[in-house]
MMTF fields as JSON, N, C-alpha, C and O atoms, coordinates in Angstrom:
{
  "mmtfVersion": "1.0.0",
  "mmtfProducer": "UNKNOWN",
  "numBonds": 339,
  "numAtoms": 340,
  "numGroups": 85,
  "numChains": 1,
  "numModels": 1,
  "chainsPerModel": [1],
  "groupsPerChain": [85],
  "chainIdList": ["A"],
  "bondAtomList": [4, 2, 8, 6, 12, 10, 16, 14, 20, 18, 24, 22, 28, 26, 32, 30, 36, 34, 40, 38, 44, 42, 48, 46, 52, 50, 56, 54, 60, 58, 64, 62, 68, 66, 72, 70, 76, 74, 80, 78, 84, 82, 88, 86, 92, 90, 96, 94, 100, 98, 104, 102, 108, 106, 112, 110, 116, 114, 120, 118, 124, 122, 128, 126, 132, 130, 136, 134, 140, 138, 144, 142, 148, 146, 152, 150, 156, 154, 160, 158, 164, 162, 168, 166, 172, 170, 176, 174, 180, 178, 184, 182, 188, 186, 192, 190, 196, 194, 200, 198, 204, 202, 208, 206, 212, 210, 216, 214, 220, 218, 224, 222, 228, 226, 232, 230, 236, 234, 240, 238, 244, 242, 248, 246, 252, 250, 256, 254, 260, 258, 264, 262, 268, 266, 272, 270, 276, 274, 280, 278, 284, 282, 288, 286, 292, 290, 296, 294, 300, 298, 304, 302, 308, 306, 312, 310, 316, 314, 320, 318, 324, 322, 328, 326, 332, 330, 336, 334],
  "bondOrderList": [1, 1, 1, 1, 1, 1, 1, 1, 1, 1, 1, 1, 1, 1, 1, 1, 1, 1, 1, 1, 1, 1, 1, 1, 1, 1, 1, 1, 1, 1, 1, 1, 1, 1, 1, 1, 1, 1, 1, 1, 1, 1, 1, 1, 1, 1, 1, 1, 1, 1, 1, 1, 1, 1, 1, 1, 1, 1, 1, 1, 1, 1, 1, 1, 1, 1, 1, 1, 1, 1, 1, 1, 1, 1, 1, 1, 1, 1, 1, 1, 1, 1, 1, 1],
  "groupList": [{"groupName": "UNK", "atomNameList": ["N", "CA", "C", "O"], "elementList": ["N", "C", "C", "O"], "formalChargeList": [0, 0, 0, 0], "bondAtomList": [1, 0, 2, 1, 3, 2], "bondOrderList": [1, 1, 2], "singleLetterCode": "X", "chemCompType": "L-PEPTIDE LINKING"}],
  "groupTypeList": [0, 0, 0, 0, 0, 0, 0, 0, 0, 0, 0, 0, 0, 0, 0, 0, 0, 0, 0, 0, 0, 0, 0, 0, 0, 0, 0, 0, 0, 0, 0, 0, 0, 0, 0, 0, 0, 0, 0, 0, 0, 0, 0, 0, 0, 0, 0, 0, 0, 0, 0, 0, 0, 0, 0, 0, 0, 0, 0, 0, 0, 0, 0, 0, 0, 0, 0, 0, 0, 0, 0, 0, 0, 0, 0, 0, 0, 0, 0, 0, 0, 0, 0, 0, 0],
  "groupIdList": [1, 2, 3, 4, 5, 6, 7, 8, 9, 10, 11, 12, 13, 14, 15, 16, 17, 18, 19, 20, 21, 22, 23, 24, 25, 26, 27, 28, 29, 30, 31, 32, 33, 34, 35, 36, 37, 38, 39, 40, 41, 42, 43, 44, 45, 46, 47, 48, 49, 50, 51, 52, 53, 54, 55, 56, 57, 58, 59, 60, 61, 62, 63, 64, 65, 66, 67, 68, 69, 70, 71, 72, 73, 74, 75, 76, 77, 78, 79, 80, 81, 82, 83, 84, 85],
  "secStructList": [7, 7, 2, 2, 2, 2, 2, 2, 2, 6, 6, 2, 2, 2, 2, 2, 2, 2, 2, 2, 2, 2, 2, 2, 2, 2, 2, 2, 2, 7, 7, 7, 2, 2, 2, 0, 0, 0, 0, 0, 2, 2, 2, 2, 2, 2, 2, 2, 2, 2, 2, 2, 2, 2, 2, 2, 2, 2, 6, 7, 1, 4, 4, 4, 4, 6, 6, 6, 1, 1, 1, 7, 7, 7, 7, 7, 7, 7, 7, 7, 7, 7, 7, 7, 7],
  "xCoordList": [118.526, 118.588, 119.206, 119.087, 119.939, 120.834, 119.81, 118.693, 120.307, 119.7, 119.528, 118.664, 120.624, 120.685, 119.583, 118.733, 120.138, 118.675, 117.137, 116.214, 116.89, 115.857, 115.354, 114.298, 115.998, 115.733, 115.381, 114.453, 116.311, 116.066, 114.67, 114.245, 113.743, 113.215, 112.045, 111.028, 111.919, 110.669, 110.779, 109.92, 111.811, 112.088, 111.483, 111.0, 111.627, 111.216, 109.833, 109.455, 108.98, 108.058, 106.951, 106.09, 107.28, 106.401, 105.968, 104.944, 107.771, 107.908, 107.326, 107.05, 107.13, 106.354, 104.942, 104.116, 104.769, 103.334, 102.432, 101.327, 103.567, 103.159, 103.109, 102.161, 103.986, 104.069, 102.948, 102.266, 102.545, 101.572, 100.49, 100.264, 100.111, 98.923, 98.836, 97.926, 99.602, 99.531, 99.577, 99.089, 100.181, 99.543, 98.141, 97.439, 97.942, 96.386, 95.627, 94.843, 95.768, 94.773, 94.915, 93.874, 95.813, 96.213, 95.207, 94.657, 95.19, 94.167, 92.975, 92.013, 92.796, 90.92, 90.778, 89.766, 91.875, 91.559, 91.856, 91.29, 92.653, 93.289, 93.937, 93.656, 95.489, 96.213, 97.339, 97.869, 97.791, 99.651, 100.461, 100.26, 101.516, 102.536, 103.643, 104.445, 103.674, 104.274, 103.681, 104.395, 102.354, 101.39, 102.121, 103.043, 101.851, 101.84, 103.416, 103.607, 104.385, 105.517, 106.244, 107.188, 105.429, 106.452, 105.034, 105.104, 104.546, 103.403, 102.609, 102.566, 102.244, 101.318, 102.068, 101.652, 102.771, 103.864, 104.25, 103.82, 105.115, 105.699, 104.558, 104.74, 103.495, 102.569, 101.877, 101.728, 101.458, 101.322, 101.832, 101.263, 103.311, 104.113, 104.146, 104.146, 104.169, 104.506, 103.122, 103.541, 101.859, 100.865, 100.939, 100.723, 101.229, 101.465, 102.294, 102.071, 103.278, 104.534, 103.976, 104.039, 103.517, 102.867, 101.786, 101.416, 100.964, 99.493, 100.369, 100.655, 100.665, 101.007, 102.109, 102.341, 103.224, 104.459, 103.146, 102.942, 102.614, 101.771, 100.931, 100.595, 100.615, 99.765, 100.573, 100.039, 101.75, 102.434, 102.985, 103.562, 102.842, 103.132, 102.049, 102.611, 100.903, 99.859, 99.246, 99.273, 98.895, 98.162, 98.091, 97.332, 99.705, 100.116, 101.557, 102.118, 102.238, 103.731, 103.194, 103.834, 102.196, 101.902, 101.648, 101.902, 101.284, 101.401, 102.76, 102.892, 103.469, 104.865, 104.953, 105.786, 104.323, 104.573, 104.054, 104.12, 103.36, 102.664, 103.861, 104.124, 104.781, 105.944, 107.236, 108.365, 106.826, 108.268, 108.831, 109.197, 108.606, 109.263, 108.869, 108.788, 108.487, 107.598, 107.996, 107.158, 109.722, 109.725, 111.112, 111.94, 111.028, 112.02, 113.227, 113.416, 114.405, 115.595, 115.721, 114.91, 116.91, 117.44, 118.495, 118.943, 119.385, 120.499, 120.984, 120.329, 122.594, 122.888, 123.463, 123.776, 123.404, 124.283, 125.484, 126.14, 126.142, 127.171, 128.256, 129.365, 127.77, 129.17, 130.125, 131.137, 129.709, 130.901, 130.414, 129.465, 131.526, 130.991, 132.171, 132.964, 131.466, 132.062, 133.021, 132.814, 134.501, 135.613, 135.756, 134.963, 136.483, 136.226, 136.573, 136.719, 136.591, 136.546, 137.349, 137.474],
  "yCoordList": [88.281, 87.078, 85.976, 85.668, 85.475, 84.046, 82.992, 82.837, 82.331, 81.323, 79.634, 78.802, 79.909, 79.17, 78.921, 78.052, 80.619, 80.435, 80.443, 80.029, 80.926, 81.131, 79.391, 79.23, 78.226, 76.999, 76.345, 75.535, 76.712, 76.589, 76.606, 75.804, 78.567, 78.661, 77.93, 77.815, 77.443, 76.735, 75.406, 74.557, 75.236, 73.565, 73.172, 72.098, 74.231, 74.183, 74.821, 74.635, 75.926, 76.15, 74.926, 74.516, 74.543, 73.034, 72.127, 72.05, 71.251, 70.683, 70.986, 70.022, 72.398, 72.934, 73.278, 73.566, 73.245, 73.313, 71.996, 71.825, 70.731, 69.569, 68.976, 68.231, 69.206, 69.024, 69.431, 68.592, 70.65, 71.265, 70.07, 68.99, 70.293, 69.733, 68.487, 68.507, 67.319, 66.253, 66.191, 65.255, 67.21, 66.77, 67.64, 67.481, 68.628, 68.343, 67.411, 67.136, 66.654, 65.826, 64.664, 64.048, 64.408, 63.44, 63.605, 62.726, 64.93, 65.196, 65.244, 65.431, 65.114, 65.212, 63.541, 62.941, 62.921, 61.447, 60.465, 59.373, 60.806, 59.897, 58.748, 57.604, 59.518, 58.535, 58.806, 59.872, 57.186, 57.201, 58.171, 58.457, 58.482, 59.409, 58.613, 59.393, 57.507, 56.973, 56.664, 56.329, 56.732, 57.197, 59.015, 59.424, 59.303, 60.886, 61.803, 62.707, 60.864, 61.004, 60.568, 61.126, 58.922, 58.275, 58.404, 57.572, 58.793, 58.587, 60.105, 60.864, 60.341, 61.519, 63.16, 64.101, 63.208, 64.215, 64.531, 65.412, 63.592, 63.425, 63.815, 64.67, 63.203, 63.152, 64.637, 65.219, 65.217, 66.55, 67.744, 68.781, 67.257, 68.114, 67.91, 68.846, 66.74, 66.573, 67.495, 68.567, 67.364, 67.292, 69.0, 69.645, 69.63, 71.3, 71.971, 73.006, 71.111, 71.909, 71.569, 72.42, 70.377, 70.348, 70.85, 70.955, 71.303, 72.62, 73.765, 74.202, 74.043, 75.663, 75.95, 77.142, 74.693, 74.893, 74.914, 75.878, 74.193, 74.101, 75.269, 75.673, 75.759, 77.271, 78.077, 78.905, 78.263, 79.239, 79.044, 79.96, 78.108, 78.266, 78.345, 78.733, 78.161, 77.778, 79.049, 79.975, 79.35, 80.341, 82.072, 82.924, 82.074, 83.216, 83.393, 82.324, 84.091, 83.887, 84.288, 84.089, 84.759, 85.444, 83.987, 84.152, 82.892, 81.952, 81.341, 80.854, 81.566, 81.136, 81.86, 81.358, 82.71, 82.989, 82.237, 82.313, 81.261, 80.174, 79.474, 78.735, 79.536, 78.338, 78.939, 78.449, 80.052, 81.138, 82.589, 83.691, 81.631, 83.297, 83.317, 82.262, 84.402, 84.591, 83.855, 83.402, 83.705, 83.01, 81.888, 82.038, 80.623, 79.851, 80.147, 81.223, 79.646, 79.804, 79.712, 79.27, 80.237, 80.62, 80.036, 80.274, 79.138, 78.617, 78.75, 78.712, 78.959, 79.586, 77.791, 76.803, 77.993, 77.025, 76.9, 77.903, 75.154, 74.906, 75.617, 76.024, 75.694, 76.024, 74.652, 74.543, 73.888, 72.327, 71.781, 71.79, 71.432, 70.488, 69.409, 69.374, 68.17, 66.946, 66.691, 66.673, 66.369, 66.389, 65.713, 64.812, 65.991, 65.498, 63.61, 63.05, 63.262, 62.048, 61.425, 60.201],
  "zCoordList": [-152.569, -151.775, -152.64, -153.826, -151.567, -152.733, -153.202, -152.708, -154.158, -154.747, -153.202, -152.925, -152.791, -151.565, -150.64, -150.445, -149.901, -148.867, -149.5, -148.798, -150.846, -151.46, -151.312, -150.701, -151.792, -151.906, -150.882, -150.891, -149.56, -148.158, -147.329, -146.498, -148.179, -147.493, -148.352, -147.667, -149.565, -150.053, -149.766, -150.004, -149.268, -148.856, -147.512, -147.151, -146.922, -145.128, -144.396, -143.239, -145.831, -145.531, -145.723, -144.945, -146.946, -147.051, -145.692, -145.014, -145.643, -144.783, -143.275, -142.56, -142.768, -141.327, -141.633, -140.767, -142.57, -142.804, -142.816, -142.302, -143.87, -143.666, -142.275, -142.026, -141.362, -139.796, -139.264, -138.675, -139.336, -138.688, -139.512, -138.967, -140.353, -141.148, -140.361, -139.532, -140.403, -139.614, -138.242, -137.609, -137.701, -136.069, -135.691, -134.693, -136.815, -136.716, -136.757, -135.848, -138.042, -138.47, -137.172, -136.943, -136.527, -135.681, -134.315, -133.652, -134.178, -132.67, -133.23, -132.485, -134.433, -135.335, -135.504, -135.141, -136.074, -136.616, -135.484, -135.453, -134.643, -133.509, -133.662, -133.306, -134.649, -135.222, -134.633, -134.322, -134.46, -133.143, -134.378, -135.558, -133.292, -133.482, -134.767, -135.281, -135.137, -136.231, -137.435, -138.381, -137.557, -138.919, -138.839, -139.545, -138.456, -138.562, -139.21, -140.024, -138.215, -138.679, -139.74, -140.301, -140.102, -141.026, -142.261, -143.165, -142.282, -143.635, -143.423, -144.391, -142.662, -143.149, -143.086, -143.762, -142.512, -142.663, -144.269, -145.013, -144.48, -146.045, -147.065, -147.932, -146.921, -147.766, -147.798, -148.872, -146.542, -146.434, -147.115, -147.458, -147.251, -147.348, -149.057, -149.856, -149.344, -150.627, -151.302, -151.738, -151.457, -151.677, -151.59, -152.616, -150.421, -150.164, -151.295, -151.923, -151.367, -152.168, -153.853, -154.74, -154.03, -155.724, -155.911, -157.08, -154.89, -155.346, -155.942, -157.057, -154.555, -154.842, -155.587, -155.792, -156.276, -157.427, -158.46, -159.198, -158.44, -159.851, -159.933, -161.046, -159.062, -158.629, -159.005, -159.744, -158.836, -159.169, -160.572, -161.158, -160.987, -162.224, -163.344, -164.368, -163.528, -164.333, -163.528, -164.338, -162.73, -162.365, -162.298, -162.76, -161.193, -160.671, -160.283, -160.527, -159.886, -159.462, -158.047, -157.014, -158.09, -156.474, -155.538, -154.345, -155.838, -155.054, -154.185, -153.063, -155.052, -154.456, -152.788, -152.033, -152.403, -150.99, -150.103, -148.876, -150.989, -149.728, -149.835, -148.887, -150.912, -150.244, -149.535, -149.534, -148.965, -148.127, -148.751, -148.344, -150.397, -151.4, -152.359, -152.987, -152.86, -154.16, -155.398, -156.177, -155.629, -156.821, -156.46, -155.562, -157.59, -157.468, -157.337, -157.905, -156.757, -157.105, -158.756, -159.57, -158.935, -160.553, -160.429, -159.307, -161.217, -161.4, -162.751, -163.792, -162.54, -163.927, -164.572, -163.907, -166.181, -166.652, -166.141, -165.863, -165.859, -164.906, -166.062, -165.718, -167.431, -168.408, -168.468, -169.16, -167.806, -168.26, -169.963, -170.747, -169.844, -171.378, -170.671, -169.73, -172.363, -171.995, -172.569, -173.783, -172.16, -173.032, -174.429, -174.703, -175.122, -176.878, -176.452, -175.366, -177.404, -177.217, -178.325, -178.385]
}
């Protein structure tokens, strides 16, 4: 699997999980639809994706499937250097 979609899919499992998470909490707390979207969404999501990066790293690699794929994208050195001067 490419390094691409690999980034894609830890980028977007967060993010629908944080979605979900907040329009839960929204029918539990009974908060308007612009708390939810513009503040508790983000925050969800943010908060999801730094457990389980930090889980997967300090802990296990097996966590990473809570974020779509077992392990990070890999990127190679760009190989640029900076011209002489």
């Amino acid at each position: 699997m490419n390094n691409l979609f690999t980034s894609l899919v830890r980028t977007g499992v967060p993010a629908a999980v944080g979605w979900l998470v907040a329009l839960a909490l929204r029918h539990g707390l009974a908060l308007d639809a612009a708390a939810v979207t513009g503040v508790l969404t983000p925050v969800v999501t943010f908060a999801y994706y730094g457990v389980f990066r930090l889980a997967e790293e300090h802990l296990s690699p097996r966590f990473g499937w809570l974020l779509g794929y077992a392990r990070p994208p890999k990127y190679a050195a760009p190989g640029l250097s900076l011209p002489p001067t």
